[in-house]
C-alpha positions as CSV (number, residue, x, y, z in Angstrom):
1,X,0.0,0.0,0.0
2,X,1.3,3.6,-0.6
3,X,2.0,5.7,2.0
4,X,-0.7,8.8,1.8
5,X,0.3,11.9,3.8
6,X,-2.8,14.1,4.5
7,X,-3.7,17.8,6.5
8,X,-6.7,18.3,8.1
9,X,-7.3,21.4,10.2
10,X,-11.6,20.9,11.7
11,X,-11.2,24.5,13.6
12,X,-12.5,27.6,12.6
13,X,-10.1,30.5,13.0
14,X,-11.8,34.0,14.5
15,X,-9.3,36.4,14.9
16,X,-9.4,40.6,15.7
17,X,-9.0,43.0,18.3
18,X,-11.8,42.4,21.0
19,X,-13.1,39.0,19.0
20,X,-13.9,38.0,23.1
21,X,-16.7,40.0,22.7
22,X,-18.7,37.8,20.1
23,X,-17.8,34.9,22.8
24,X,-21.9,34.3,23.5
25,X,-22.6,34.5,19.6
26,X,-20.1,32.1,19.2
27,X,-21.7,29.6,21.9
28,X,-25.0,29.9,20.5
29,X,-24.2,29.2,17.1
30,X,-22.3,26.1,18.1
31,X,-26.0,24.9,19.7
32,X,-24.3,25.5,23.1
33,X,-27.2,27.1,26.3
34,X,-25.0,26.1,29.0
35,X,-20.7,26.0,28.2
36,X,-18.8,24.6,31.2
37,X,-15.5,27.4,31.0
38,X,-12.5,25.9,31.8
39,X,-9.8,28.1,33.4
40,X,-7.6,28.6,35.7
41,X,-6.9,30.5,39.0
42,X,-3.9,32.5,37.4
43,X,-6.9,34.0,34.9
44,X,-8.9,34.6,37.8
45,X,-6.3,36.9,39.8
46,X,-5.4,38.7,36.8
47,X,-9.3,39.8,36.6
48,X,-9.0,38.5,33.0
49,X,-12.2,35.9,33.6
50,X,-14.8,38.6,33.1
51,X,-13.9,39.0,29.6
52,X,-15.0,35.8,28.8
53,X,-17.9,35.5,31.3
54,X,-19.4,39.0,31.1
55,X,-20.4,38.8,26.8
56,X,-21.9,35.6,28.3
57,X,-23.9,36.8,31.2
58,X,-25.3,40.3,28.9
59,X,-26.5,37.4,26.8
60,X,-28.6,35.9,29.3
61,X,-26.4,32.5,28.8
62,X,-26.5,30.0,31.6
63,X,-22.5,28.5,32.2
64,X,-20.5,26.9,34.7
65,X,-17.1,28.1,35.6
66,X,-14.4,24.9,36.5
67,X,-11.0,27.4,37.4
68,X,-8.8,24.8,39.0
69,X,-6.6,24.1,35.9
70,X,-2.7,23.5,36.8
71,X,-0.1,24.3,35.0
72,X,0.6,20.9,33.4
73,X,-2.4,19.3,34.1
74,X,-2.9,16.1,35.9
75,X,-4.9,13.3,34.8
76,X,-7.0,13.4,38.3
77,X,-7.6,17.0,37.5
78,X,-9.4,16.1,33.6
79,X,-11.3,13.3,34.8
80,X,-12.5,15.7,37.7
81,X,-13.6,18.5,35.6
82,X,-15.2,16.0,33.1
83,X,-17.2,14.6,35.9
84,X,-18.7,18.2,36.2
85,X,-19.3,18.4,33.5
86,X,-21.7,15.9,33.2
87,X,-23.3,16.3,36.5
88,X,-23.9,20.2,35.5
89,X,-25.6,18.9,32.2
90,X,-23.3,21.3,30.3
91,X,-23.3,20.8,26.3
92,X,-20.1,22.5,25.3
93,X,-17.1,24.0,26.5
94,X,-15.3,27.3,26.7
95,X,-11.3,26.7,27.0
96,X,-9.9,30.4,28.3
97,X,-6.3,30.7,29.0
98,X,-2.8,29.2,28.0
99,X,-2.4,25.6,26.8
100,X,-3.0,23.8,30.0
101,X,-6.2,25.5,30.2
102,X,-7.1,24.7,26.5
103,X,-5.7,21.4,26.7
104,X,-7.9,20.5,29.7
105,X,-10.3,21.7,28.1
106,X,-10.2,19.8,25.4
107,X,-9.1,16.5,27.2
108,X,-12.6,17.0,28.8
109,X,-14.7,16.4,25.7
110,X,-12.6,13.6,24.8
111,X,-13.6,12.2,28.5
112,X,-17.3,13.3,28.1
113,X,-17.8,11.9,24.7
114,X,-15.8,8.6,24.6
115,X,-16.2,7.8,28.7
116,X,-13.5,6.5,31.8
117,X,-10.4,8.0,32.0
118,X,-8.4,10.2,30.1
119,X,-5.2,8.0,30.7
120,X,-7.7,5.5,28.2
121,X,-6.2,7.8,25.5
122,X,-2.8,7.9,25.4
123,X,-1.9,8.6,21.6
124,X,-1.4,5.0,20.4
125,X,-2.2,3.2,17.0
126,X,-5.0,2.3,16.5
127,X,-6.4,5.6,17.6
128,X,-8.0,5.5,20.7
129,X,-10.3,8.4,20.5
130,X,-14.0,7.6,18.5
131,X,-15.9,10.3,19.1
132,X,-15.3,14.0,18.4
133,X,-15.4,16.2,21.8
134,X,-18.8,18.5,22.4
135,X,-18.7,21.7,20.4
136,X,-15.8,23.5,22.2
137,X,-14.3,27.2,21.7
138,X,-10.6,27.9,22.9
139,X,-9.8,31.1,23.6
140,X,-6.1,32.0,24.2
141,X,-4.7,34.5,27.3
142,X,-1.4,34.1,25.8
143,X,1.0,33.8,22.5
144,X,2.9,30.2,22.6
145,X,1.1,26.7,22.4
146,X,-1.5,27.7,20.1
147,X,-3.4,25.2,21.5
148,X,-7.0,26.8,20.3
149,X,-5.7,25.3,16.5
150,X,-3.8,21.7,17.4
151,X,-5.2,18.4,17.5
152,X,-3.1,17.8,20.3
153,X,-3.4,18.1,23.9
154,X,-0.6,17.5,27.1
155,X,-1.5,15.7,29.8
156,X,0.8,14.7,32.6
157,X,0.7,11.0,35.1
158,X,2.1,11.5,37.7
159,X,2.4,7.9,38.9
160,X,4.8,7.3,35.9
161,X,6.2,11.0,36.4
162,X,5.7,11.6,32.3
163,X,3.6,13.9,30.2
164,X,1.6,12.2,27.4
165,X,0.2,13.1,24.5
166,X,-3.4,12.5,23.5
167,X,-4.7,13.5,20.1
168,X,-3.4,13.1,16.8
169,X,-7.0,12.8,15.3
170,X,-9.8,15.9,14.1
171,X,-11.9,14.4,16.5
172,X,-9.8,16.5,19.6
173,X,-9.6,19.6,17.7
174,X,-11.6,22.8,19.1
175,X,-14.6,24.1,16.4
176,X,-13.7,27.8,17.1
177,X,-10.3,29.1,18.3
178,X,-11.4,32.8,18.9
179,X,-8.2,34.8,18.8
180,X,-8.2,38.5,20.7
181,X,-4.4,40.0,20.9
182,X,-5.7,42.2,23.5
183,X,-6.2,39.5,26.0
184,X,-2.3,39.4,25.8
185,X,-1.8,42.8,26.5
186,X,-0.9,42.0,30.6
187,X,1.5,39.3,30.3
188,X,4.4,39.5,32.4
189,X,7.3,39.9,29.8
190,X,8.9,36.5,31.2
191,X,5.8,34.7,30.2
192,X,5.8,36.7,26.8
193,X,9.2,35.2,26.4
194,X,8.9,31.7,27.2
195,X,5.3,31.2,25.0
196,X,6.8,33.4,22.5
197,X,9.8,30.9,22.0
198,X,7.8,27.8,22.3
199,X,5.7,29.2,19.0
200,X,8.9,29.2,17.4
201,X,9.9,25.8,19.1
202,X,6.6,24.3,17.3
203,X,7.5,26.2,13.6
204,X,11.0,25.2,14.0
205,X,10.4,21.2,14.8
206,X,7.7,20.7,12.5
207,X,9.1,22.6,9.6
208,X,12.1,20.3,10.0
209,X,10.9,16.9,11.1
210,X,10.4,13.7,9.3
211,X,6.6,14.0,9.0
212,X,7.0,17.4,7.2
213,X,4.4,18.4,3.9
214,X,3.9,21.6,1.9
215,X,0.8,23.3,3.8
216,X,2.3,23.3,7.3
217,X,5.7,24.3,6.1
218,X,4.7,27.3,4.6
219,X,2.6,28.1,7.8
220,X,6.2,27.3,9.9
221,X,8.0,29.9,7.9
222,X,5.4,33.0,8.7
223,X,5.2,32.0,12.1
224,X,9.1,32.3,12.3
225,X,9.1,35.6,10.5
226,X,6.8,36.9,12.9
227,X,8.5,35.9,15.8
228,X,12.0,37.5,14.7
229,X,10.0,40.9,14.1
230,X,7.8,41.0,17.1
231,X,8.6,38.8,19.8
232,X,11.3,41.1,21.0
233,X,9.1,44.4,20.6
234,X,6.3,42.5,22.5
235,X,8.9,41.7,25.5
236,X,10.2,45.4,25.6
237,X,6.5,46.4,24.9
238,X,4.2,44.5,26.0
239,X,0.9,47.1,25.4
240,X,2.2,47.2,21.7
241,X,-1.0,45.9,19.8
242,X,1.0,45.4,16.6
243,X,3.0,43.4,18.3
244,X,0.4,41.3,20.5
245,X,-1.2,40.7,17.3
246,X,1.6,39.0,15.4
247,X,3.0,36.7,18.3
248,X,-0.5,35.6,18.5
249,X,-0.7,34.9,15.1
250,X,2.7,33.0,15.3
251,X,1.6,31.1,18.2
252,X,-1.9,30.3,15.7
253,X,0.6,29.5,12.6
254,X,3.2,27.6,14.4
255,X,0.6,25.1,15.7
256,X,-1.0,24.8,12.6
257,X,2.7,23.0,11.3
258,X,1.7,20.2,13.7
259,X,-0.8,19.2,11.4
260,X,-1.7,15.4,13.1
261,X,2.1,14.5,13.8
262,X,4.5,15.6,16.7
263,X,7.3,17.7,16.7
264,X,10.9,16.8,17.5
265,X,14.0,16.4,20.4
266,X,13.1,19.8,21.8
267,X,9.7,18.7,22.4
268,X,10.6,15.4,23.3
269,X,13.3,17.0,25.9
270,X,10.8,19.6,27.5
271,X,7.9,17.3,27.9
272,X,9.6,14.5,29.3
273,X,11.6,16.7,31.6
274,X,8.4,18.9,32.3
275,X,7.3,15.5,34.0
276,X,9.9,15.3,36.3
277,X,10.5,18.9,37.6
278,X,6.7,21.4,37.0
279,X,8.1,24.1,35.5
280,X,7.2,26.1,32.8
281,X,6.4,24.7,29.4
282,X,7.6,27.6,27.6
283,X,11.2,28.3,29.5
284,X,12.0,24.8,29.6
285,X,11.4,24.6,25.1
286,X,13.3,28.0,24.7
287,X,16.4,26.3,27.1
288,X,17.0,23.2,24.7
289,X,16.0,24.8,21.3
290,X,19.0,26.1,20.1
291,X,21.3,23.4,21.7
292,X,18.5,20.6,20.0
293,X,19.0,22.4,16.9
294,X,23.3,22.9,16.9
295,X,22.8,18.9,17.3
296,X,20.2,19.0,14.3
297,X,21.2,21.3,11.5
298,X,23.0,18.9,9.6
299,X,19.9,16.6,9.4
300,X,18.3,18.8,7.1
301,X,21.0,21.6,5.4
302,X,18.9,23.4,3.3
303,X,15.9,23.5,5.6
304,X,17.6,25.0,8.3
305,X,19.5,27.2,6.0
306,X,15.5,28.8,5.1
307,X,15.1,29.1,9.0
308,X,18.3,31.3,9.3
309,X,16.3,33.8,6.6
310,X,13.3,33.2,8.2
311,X,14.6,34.7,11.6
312,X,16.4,37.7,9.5
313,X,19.6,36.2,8.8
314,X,21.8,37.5,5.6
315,X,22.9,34.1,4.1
316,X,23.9,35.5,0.8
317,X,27.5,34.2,-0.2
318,X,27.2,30.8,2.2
319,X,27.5,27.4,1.8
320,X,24.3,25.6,3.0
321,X,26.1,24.5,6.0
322,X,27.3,27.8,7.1
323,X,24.2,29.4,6.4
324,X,22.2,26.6,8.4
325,X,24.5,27.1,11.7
326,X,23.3,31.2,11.0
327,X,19.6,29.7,12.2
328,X,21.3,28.2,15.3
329,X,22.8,31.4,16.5
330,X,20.2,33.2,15.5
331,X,18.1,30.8,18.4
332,X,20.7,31.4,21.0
333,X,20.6,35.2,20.3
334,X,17.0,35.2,20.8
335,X,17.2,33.1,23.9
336,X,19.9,36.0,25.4
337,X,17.8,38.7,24.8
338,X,14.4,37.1,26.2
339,X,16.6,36.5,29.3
340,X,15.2,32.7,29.2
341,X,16.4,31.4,32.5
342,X,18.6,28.3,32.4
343,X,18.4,24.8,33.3
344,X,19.7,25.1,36.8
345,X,17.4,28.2,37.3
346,X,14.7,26.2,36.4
347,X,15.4,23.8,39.2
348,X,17.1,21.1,37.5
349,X,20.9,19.1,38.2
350,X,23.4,18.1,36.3
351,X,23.3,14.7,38.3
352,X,19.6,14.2,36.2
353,X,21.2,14.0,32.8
354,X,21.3,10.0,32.2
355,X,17.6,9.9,33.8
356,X,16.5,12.7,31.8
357,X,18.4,11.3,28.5
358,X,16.5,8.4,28.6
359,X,13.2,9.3,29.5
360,X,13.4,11.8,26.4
361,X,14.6,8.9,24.1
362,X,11.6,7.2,25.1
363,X,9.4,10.1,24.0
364,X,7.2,9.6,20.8
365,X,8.9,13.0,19.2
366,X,12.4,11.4,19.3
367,X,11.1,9.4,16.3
368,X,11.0,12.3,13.7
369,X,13.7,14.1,14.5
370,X,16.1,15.4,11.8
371,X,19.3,14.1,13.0
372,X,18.9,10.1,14.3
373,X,18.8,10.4,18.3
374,X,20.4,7.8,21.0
375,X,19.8,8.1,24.2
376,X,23.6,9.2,24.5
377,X,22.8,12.0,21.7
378,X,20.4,13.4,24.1
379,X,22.9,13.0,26.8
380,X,25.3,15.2,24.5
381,X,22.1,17.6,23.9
382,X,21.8,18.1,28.1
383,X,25.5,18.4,28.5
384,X,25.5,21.0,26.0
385,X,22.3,23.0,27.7
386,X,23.9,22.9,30.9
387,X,27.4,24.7,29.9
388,X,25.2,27.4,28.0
389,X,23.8,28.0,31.9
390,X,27.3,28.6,32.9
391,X,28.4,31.4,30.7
């Protein structure tokens, strides 16, 4: 049989400055009277919850707020806001916030719809998940996992101290994604960073991974053009609409390279690590990125030759080699100036670099990689993170 590549994307894309206010028109032309809004309490002390609530309540719309999302969410914490779900008699639901709040809230329609536990679907062939999830909207408060648009969603165990991945399949993917820049406006700059560089982490991984096709490379190469033009401006600015509005964008395209396959070693490092120390998502993506690529560029030449224009390089005159390492430093420069704290800042020990090399050869997204991986490569990879902490 031949091997058939294919793109779906089942999400419609809403995009503009105050979109949050069409949030109840939305809901009701899904079919949805009472949404079950899944946040969490980060959203709530920021004061940034009435924006979604407030269109909802002038429309006279019945919902039900669940705001106990964690950062990184547990598989206790899905099944528990699925179980609300059902006893509130909701019939769709409102994701509002950053990934773990969109993922969440996507993991709870695959709960509601296909039953038991969301640890029944773990991504695994054949695919788990039968059922597409109630009509959902995601709503993003920030410019990175571009969760509202994946088919994807991150959900950690605990008991094995992992993050797994469950998705793959149309069937997860939100209806709407409605995308308001202004909702970014109040992001600390060291979260502007972090999201900011795990949009390009997404462009950069799936733009140069085995699984890569036409559509979401060219949507890979936008998103990293926007992020060399505005993610710095957005972290020195953060009220700069212009700005806001391209990094979310970026955060929109760079997911949309994901298409329904996984990214890469960067991924594979910051998820798998992400399990062992909670830290955040972002930071820990931006930390390995440029070290994951230095290990990478000679996979794919001419790709990561494009990615050094991309992110404003002058590679006129170069071999492809030389002009692919250009995309590397261009990474690291990026990394400087975002002040993305290092792996020891982010809590973790040199001492964890054989445990944390082999649970990230274990990940799924060691398998497309660019460069073949062993478990000692990703040794090398940690080794190589670490000294850039030290300089």
């Amino acid at each position: 049989m031949p091997h058939v590549r294919s793109f779906q994307v089942p999400t419609v894309m809403k995009h503009g400055i105050g979109a949050i206010q069409t949030l109840a028109d939305e809901a009701r032309s899904l079919g949805m009277r009472r949404p079950f809004i899944v946040t969490d309490p980060g959203i709530v002390q920021a004061g940034l919850l009435p924006r979604a609530t407030d269109p909802l309540r002038e429309a006279d719309m019945d919902f039900v707020v669940f705001d106990r999302v964690a950062p990184n969410p547990p598989v206790a914490l899905v099944d528990q806001a699925a179980a609300l779900y059902k006893s509130e008699k909701c019939d769709g639901v409102i994701g509002f916030g950053g990934g773990s709040s969109m993922d969440t809230a996507k993991s709870v329609g695959v709960v509601v719809e296909n039953g038991g536990s969301i640890l029944k679907y773990e991504w695994a062939d054949p695919q788990p998940i039968q059922k597409r999830i109630p009509p959902t909207i995601c709503v993003p408060t920030t410019a990175g996992t571009g969760s509202e648009v994946t088919l994807w969603a991150v959900i950690t165990d605990k008991d094995r101290k992992i993050k797994f991945n469950v998705g793959g399949t149309a069937e997860i993917g939100a209806w709407v994604a409605l995308i308001d820049p202004e909702l970014t406006l109040d992001l600390p700059a060291h979260v502007t960073a972090g999201t900011g560089m795990d949009a390009l982490a997404h462009a950069i991984e799936c733009y140069t991974c085995a699984y890569a096709q036409p559509f979401p490379d060219s949507t890979a190469l936008l998103a990293m053009e926007y992020v060399a033009q505005y993610l710095r401006v957005a972290y020195a600015q953060g009220h700069n609409v212009e700005a806001r509005y391209k990094m979310s964008m970026a955060a929109m395209l760079g997911a949309l390279s994901y298409g329904t396959e996984s990214a890469g070693a960067a991924h594979a490092m910051s998820q798998s690590a992400g399990g062992v120390h909670d830290v955040p998502h972002g930071a820990l993506t931006a930390r390995v990125l440029g070290p994951v690529m230095e290990y990478n560029y000679m996979g794919e030449p001419q790709k990561f030759a494009r990615i050094a224009q991309a992110l404003g390089k002058d590679t006129r005159g170069l071999n492809v080699y030389d002009a692919a390492e250009l995309a590397v430093e261009a990474v690291y420069e990026l990394t400087d100036d975002l002040n993305i704290p290092t792996l020891q800042e982010l809590g973790f020990d040199e001492s964890e670099i054989p445990m944390l090399a082999k649970i990230a050869f274990q990940d799924p997204q060691t398998i497309g990689n660019p460069r073949d991986l062993t478990q000692k490569a990703y040794e090398g990879i940690y080794k190589r993170t670490f000294e850039m902490g030290k300089q």
